[in-house]
Structure formats: structure tokens, C-alpha cells
C-alpha positions in Angstrom: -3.1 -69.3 -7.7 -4.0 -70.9 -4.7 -5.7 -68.0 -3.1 -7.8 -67.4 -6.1 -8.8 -70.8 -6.3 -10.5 -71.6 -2.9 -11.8 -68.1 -3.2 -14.0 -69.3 -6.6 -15.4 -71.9 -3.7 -17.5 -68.5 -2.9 -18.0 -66.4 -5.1 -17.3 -66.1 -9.2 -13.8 -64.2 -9.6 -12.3 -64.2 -13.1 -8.5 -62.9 -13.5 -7.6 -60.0 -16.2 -3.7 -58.3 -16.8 -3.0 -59.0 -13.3 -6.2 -57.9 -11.9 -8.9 -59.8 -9.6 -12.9 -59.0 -10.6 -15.6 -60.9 -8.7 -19.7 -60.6 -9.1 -21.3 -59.6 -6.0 -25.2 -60.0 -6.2 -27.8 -58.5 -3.8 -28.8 -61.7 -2.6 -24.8 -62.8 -1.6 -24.3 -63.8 1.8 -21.8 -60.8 2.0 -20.7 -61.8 5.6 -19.8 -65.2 4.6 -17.8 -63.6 1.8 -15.8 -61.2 3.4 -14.8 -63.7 5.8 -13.6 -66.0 2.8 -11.1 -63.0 1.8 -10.2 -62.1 4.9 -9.0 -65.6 5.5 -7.6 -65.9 2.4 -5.8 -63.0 2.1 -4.1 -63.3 5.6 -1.5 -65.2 3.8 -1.3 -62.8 0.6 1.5 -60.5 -0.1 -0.4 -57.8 -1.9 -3.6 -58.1 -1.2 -6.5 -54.9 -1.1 -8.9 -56.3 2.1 -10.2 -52.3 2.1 -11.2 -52.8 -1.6 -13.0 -55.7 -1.3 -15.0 -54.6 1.2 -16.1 -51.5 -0.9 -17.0 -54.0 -3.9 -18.9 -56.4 -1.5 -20.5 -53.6 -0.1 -21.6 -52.4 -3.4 -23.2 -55.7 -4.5 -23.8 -54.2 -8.5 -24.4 -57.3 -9.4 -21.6 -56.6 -12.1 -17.8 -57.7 -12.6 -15.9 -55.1 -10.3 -11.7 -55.1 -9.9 -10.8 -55.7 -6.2 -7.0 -55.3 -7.2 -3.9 -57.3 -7.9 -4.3 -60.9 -8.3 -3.3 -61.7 -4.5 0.3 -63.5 -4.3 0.7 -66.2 -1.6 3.8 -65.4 0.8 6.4 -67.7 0.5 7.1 -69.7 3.5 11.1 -70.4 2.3 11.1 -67.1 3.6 10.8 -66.9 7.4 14.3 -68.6 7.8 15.5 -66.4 5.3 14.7 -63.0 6.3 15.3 -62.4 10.9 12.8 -59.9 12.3 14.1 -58.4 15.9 11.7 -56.1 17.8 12.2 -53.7 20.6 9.9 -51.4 22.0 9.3 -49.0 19.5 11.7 -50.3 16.5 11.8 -53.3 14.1 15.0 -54.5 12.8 15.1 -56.7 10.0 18.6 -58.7 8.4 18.0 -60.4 5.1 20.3 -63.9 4.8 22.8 -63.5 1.7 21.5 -66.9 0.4 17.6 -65.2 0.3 19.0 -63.0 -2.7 19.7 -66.6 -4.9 15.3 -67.1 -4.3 12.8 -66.0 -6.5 10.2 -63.7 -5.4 12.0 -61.3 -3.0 10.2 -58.0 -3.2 8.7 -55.7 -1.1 5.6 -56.8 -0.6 7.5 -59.8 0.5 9.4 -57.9 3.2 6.5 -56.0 4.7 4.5 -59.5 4.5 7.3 -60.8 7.0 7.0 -57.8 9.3 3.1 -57.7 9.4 4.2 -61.6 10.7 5.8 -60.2 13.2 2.9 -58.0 14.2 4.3 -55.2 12.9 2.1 -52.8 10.9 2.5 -49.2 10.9 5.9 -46.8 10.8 7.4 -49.3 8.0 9.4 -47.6 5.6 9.3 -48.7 2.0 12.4 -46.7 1.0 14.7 -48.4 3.6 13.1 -51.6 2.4 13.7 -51.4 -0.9 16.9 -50.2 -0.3 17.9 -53.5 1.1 17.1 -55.7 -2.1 18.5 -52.7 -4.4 21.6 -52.4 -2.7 22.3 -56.0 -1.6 22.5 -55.3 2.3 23.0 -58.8 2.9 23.7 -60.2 6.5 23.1 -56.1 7.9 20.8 -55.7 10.3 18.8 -52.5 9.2 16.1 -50.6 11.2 13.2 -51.1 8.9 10.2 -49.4 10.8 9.8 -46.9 13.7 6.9 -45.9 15.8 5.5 -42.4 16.1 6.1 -40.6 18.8 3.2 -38.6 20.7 2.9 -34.8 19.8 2.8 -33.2 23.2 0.2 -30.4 23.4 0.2 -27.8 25.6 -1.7 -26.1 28.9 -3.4 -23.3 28.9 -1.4 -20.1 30.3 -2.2 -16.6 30.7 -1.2 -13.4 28.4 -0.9 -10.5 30.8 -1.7 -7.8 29.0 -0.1 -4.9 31.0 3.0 -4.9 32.8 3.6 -4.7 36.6 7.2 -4.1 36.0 8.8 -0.4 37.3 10.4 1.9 34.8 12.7 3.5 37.0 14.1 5.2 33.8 14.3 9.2 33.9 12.2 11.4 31.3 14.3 13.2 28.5 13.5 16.7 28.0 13.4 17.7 24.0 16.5 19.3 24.8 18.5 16.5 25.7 18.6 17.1 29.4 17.1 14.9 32.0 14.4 15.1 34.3 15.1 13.0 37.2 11.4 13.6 38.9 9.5 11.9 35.5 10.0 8.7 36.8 7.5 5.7 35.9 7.1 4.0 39.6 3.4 2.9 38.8 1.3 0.9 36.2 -1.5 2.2 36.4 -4.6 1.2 34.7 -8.1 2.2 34.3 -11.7 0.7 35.1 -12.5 -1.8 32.7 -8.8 -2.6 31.0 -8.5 -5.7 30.1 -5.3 -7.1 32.2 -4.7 -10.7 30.8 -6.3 -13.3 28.6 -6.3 -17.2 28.9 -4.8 -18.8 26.2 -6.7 -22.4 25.5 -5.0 -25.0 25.9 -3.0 -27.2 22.7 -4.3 -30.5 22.6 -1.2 -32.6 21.8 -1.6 -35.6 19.1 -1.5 -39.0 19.8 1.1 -41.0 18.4 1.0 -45.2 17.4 3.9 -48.0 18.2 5.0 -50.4 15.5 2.1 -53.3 16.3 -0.4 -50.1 15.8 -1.2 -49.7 19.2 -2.1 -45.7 19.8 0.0 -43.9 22.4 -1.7 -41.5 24.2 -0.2 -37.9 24.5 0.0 -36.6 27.8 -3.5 -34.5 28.6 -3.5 -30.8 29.0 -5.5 -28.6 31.4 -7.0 -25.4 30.5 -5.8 -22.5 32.6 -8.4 -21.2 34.9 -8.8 -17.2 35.4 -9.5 -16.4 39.1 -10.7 -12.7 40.5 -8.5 -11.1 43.0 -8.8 -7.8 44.7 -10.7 -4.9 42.1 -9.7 -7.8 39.0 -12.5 -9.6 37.8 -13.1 -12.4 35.4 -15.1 -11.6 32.7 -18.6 -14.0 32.2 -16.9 -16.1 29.2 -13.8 -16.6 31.4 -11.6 -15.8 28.7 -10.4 -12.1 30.5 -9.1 -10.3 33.5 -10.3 -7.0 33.9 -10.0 -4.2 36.3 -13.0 -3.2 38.3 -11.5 0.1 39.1 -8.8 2.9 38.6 -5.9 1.7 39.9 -2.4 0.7 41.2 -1.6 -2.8 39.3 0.2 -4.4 41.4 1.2 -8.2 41.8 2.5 -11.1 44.3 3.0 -14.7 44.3 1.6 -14.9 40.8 -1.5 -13.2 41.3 -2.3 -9.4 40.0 -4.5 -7.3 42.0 -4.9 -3.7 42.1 -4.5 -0.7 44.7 -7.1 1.9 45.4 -4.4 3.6 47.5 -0.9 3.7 48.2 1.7 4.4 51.1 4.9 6.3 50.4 7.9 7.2 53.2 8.6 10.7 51.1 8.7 11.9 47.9 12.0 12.9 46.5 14.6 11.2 43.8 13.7 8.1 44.6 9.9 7.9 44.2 9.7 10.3 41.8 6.9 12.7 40.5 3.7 10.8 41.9 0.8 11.2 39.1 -1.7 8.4 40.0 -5.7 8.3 40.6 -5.7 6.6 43.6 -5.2 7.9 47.6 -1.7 8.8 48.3 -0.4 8.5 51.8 2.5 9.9 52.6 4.1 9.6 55.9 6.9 11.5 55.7 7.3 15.0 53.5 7.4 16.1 49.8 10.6 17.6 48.6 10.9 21.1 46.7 10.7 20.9 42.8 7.9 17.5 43.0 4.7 17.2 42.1 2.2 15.1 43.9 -1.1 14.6 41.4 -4.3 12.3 42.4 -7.9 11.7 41.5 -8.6 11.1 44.7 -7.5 12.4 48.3 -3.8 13.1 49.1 -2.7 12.9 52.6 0.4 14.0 54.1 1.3 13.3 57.5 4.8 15.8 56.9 5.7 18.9 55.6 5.5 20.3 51.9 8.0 22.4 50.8 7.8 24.3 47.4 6.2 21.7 45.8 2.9 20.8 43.9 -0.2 18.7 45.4 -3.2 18.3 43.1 -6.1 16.3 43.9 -8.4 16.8 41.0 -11.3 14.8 42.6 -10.7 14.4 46.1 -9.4 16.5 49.3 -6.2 17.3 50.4 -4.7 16.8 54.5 -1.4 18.1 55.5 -0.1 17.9 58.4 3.1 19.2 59.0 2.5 22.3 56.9 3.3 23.8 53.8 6.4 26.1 53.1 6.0 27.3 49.5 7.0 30.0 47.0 5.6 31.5 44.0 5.1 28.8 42.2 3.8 26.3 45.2 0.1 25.3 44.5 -2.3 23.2 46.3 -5.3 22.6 44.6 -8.3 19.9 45.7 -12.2 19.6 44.6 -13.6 19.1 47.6 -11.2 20.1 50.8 -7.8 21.7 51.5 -6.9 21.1 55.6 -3.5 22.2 56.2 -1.9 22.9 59.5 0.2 26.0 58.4 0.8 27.4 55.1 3.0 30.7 53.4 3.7 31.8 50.2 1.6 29.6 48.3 -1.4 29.5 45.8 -4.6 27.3 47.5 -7.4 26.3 44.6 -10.3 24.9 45.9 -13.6 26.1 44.5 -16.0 23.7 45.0 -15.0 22.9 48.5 -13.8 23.9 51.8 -10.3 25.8 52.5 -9.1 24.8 56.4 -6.1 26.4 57.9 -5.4 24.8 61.8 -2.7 27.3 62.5 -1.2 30.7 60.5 -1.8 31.2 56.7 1.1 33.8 55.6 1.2 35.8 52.2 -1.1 33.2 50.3 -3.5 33.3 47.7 -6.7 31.3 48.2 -9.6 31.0 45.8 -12.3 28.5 47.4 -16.0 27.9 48.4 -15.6 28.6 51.9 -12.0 29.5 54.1 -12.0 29.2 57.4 -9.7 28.6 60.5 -11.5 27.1 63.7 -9.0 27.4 66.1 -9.2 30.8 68.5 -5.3 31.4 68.2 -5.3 30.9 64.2 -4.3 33.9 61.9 -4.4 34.7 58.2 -1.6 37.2 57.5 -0.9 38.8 53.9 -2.2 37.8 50.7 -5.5 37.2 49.1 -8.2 34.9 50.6 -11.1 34.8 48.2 -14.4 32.7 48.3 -18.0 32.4 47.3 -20.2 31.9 50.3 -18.2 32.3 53.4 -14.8 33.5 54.8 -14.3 33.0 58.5 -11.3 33.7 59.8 -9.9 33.8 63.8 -7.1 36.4 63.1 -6.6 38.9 60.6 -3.1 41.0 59.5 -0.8 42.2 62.2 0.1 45.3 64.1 2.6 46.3 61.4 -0.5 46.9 59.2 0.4 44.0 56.3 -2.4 44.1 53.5 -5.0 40.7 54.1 -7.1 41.0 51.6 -10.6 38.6 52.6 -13.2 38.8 49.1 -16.6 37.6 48.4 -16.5 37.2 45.3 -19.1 35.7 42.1 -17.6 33.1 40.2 -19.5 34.0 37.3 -18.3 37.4 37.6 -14.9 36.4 38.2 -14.9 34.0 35.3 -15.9 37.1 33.3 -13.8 39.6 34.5 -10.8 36.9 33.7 -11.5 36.8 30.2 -11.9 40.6 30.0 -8.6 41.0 31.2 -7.6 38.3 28.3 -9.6 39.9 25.7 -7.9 43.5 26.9 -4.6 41.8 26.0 -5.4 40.8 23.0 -7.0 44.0 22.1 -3.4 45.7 22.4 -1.9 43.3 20.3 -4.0 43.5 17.7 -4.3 47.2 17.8 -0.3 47.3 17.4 -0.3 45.0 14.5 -3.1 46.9 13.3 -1.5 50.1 13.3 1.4 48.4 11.7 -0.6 47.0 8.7 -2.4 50.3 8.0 0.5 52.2 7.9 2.2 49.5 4.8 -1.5 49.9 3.2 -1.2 53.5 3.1 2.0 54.0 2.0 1.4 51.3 -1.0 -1.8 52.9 -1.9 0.1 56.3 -2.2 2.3 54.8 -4.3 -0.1 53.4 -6.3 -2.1 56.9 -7.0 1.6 58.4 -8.0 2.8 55.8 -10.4 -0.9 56.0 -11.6 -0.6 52.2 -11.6 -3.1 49.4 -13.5 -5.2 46.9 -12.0 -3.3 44.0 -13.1 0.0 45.5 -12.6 2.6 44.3 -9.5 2.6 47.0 -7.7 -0.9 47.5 -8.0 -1.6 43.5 -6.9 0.7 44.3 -4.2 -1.4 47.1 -2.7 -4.3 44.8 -2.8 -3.0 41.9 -0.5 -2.0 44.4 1.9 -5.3 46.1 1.9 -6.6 42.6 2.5 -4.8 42.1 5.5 -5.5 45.4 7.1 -9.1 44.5 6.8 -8.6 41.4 8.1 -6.9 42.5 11.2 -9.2 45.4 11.7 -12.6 42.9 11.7 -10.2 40.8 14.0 -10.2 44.0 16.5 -13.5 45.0 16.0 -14.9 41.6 17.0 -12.8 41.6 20.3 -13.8 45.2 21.0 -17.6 43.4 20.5 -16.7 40.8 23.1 -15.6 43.4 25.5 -18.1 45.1 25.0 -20.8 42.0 25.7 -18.5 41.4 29.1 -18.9 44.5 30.3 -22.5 44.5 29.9 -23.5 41.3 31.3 -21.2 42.1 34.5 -23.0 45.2 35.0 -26.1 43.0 35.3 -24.3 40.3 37.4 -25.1 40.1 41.3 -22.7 38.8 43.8 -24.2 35.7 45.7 -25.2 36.1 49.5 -22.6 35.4 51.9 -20.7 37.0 54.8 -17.1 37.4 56.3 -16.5 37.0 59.6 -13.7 37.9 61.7 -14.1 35.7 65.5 -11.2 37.1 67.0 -9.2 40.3 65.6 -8.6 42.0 62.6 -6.0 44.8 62.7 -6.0 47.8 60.3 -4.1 46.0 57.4 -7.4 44.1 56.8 -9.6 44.7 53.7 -12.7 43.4 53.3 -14.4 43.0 49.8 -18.1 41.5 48.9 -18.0 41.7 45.0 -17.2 45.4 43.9 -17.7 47.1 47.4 -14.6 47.5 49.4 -14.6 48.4 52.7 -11.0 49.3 54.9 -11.1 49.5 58.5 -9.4 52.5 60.0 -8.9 50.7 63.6 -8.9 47.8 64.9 -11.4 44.9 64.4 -13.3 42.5 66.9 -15.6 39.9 66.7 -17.5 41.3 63.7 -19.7 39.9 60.9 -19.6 41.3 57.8 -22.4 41.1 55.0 -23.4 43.1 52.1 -26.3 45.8 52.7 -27.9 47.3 49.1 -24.8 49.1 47.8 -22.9 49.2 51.1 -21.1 46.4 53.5 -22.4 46.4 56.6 -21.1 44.6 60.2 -22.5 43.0 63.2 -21.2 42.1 66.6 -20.7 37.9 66.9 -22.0 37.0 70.1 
């Protein structure tokens, strides 16, 4: 009761079923107070300083609970209950003889720690567990600081892989494609590559006297650009500034507007990518080489594919092909020698250094600069200009050089599909009319009724005839509008020109007019005159 006592010194306290009220008035010194209890209650087992500062706080002037009636600590106690302290554990061993004393309790055992200094990581259960279970003379880990949660840095998320996938394509039917190999990542203007993942921040954790341990601090991870990656404004992406090769190296990604191959064959695989392609060596038979931009080839190319859809297209050591060789650029084809292959370029320039053998060429301009250069079999044909050194040979071989319209060839194309289509439908048709017929006659014999079978029967297959038939009339229609608008189609101006000579197996053809040398050619320019083609002599 000693507590309560000097605390009546102070202030007016009153005691009710083992609760302490005090009066705290507006006027009350509140300072001088609150000191009183804090004093006081230093020495109390039980007693609610947090509460008692609410209440002071409050000054309401009426009776207000500020907890248990605080308990003095005994002092028998110190030599009765041993308190050993390491860095980050209390241990405490209560004396057999402290069991014969009134008054051991919790409150009693946590009073003797907070002696000690020790305040937080105490644990109550253990505690208790030592006066319910009589572990006399035991020394027993009583209260354990917390350790510090570590947090984490920031990192990046790539987004895309750089790895290979060496791993062959699988046809439908089971077989295997060794070609369809994935040796590139490629990615495409604006893809986002990687993210930064914020940093963790870890928690801080608190030893047994309360003091706070301070987790270890992280560091966000910083984005940097490297070549065609960029860092978006917020910093929170990597992002590619072009089309590319992603590629990386000592941590870093960066991308590739180009690349540098030794060949292409088993090992590289089919080359599909949008980027320049360099190839210092040759392209195997059976590959496929495919850009967006230009392809260069410092080799040969045998019976293989090169496609730049965008770009132009340079080989060097000359192209051996077959039927199904193409090579096909937007805006320039320069190849040193080429046979037996198809050449697409129709918005651009077709250049042959050397001999062009049994090709076909469809282009915006041909021409081959060099005096000694020849174009020998097949079909060159282009829109503006064809100028050629050397034309077929003395054995006559048909070299077929054609001005042609694009409009008029895109329109005689789909003729020639429509014609096809015209057959088929005209057999099917044929076929259709002929099961109508023989139905209907059936019909008119059995003297069938509307909503009979057979009559039903007749129906539906009347119904598909006239299906098939407005089918064929509206591709007759479309022929019909071809044919029209090519007879009003004009063939742009343009010329052929032959620098050197051009022997009798030359033909020479400015949109429909066709004109075949009997002799020999030299040095002539050929143009289209009205209805006819006419010639002049190239100084």
C-alpha cells in the first residue's frame, strides 16, 4: 500500500475491487503528477504508466480507473531469483527456497528482468512455466531478442531471353526439319526487354534492453541504356529502340542492327531476321536466308533462298540455282553471275556483273554494265528499262527481254486465275445440272407432291445448281471487266537496249508488241513507236 499512499501526497486516488481511480482536474499540475507515478511505479510489479498518462491527459475532472492497484516488488527477491545476460538472450534460474515465499508470480519475474534492463522478447509462457512446473535451480532462457528481417535489392526481370534454341522444328508429320533452327532472339522496336524490381526494405529488429537493430540497407537497382536499349522516362523499363538482334555480354543486353555469319548450313540454320546479314562465306542448297534489311554475301549461293523484303541484296561469288532458287529484294539485286534462278525485284534495280543463264527476272530496271557481260535464256522482264551488254548465243537460245505494265501484268495474272477457276466451276457445274435434271425428270414421272422426299430432294439440288451457276456467271463478269480495262491499259515509256550484241535467239517485247530479229543485233536501242517497236543505233 505503500505506493498508493505517497501517491495520495499528489493527487486524490481511492481503491475499488483491486482497481486504482484518481481525480485529475484542469487546473492539476499534470507534469508534477506524472512524474509522481512514474517514480512510484518504478518499483511496482504491475503497474499501467501508459494508462495513467491517458487519464492525466484527459483531466475530466472525474474519478477515472488507471488499473491494478500497483504491487511493490519484493526485494527478498533479488537473491532469490539469478538473472544472466548475453548479447541477445536472458537466462534466468529461480532458487528452490524462492518457491517456500509468498508472492512469486509473474509479474514478479518480469519485474526482476526489467531490473536487469531487460524489456522486450520476454516470454510469459516460459515464465509461467517455471512457477507451474517447479523448475527449481534450472537455468531457463527466459527472453530473446529479435532478429533483423533482411530486405532485399533491387534486381532486374529480363523480359526476353538471349538464350539460343538450337532445337530442330517438328514437321506435323513427325519428321524433322534440321534448317528451322532458333539461333536468334529477336525483338522489335519498342519491346519492353526487362523491368527493375524495387527494392524490399528489410525490418528492423530490437535486442533484449530494447535497443533497435538496424537491418542491413538495400539499394535500388539502377536501369542503364546500352546500344539501341533505352530506359524508359520513369526508369522502371528497358526497351528496344529498334528491330533487332538481342544480344548480351558481361551482364549488359544490347541489340544488333546487323550480324556476321561464316556460312549458312546445319549449323546456323535457316536465317529469318530483320536486321543486315553478312555472310562471308556461302549459303548451302535447301536454306533460306530472309531479312528486312540488306543481305550481303561475299560467296556463292547454291539452290537456295535470299529474301530481303526491305532492303537490297549483294552477292558475290554468284548464284547457282534451280527451279525453285529465288532471290528477291525491294530495292537492289547485284549479283556477279547467276543460272537457273527466279530474280524479284520490282521496285528496284536488277545488276548482273558477269553472265545471267536461263533466269527469270521481274524488276524495275535490269542491266549489266560490264562490256563482256551476257544474258543468256530465260525471261528478263521490267518496267522502265532493260539494258543488257550481251544477248543469247550463236546456237540461237530463246532470251526473252519485256517491257512490260505492272498494272497490266497484275491484271493479266488474275485473268489467268479467274480462267482457272472458270473451268472448275464450269465442270462442277455441268455436274450439278446434270443430278438437277435427272431428279426433276423423276419428279414429272412419279407425278410427285410438293412436300414429298423426292420432291424436297429435287429442290436442294436445283438450289445448288443455281448457286454454282451465279458463281460462274460472276467470274465470267470479272473476266469480262479484265479484259476490258486491259484493252484500255497503256504500257509505260521505256526502252531496251542492247550495248554490245544480240544474236537471233533474242526477242524483244514492249507490252503486247513483239518484235524477233532475223540476224544479228548491234548496238541498238529499242523503244515503242504508236503500234510498232522501233530501234536506233547507240552511239
Amino acid at each position: 500500500m505503500a505506493i498508493v499512499d505517497n501517491l495520495r501526497e499528489i493527487i486524490e486516488c481511492k481503491e475499488d475491487e483491486g482497481k486504482l481511480y484518481i481525480i485529475v482536474y484542469p487546473q492539476t499540475d499534470k507534469d508534477a503528477v506524472i512524474n509522481v507515478f512514474r517514480k512510484q511505479y518504478e518499483q511496482a510489479i504491475n503497474g499501467n504508466l501508459e494508462l495513467v498518462k491517458k487519464v492525466i491527459d484527459k483531466s475530466s475532472g472525474q474519478w477515472e480507473c488507471v488499473g491494478n492497484i500497483p504491487i511493490a516488488y519484493p526485494i527478498k527477491f533479488n537473491d532469490l531469483i539469478d538473472v544472466k545476460i548475453t548479447s541477445f538472450t536472458a537466462y534466468m534460474r529461480i532458487k528452490e527456497v524462492a518457491s517456500f515465499n509468498a508472492g512469486l508470480s509473474l509479474d514478479v519475474l518480469k519485474y526482476r528482468l526489467k531490473q536487469a534492463g531487460v524489456v522486450h522478447g520476454i516470454n510469459d509462457k516460459i515464465l509461467l512455466e517455471m512457477i507451474s512446473e517447479k523448475k527449481w535451480d534450472t537455468e531457463v532462457a527466459v527472453a530473446c531478442g529479435t532478429e533483423p528481417i533482411e530486405g532485399r535489392n533491387g534486381s532486374i526481370d529480363y523480359k526476353v531471353s538471349v538464350e539460343k534454341d538450337t532445337t530442330p522444328l517438328t514437321r506435323e508429320d513427325g519428321t524433322v526439319d534440321f534448317r528451322e533452327i532458333s539461333t536468334f532472339k529477336i525483338v522489335r522496336k519498342g519491346e519492353i526487354l526487362a523491368t527493375a524490381v524495387p527494392a524490399k526494405q528489410g525490418i528492423n529488429g530490437m535486442d533484449i534492453f530494447g535497443n533497435e537493430i538496424l537491418a542491413q540497407p538495400v539499394k535500388e537497382y539502377e536501369l542503364k541504356p546500352s546500344t539501341f536499349v533505352a530506359v524508359s522516362e520513369d526508369g522502371k523499363n528497358l526497351f528496344a529502340e529498334i528491330t533487332g538482334i538481342l544480344t548480351s555480354k558481361k551482364g549488359y543486353i544490347f541489340i544488333r542492327d546487323s550480324i556476321v555469319l561464316n556460312n549458312v548450313d546445319f549449323d546456323s540454320g535457316n536465317i529469318k531476321i530483320p536486321v543486315k546479314i553478312i555472310i562471308n562465306g556461302n549459303v548451302n542448297p535447301g536454306f533460306v536466308v530472309e531479312s528486312e534489311s540488306d543481305i550481303i554475301i561475299h560467296g556463292t549461293v547454291e539452290s537456295a533462298n535470299i529474301i530481303s523484303t526491305n532492303g537490297s541484296i549483294t552477292i558475290g561469288g554468284g548464284v547457282s540455282g534451280k527451279d525453285n532458287t529465288l532471290i528477291s529484294a525491294k530495292n537492289e539485286v547485284r549479283i556477279n553471275f547467276v543460272q537457273n534462278a527466279k530474280i524479284e525485284c520490282l521496285d528496284g534495280t536488277v545488276i548482273i556483273e558477269s553472265y545471267i543463264r536461263h533466269c527469270n527476272v521481274t524488276c524495275k530496271d535490269f542491266k549489266t554494265p560490264a562490256p563482256n557481260a551476257s544474258a543468256i535464256g530465260g525471261r528478263i522482264e521490267a518496267v522502265d528499262t532493260i539494258n543488257v551488254s550481251n544477248t543469247s548465243n550463236q546456237d540461237g537460245v530463246i532470251t526473252d527481254l519485256v517491257l512490260f505494265n505492272p498494272a497490266v501484268k497484275q491484271l493479266t495474272d488474275k485473268k489467268t486465275q479467274l480462267q482457272s477457276a472458270k473451268e472448275q466451276l464450269e465442270k462442277l457445274n455441268s455436274t450439278l445440272e446434270k443430278e438437277y435434271k435427272n431428279k426433276l425428270s423423276y419428279v414429272k414421272m412419279m407425278n410427285c407432291k410438293p412436300n414429298s422426299q423426292e420432291y424436297i430432294i429435287c429442290e436442294t439440288a436445283k438450289q445448288k445448281y443455281d448457286a454454282m451457276t451465279q458463281k460462274l456467271v460472276l467470274v465470267e463478269k470479272n473476266i469480262t471487266a479484265i479484259n476490258e480495262a486491259l484493252s484500255k491499259e497503256a504500257t509505260r515509256k521505256g526502252h531496251i537496249a542492247i550495248t554490245g550484241k544480240g544474236y537471233s535467239g533474242t526477242r524483244i517485247q514492249i507490252g503486247k508488241v513483239v518484235y524477233c530479229p532475223k540476224g544479228e543485233i548491234y548496238r541498238r536501242r529499242f523503244y515503242l513507236d504508236g503500234a510498232d517497236i522501233a530501234s536506233v543505233i547507240i552511239v
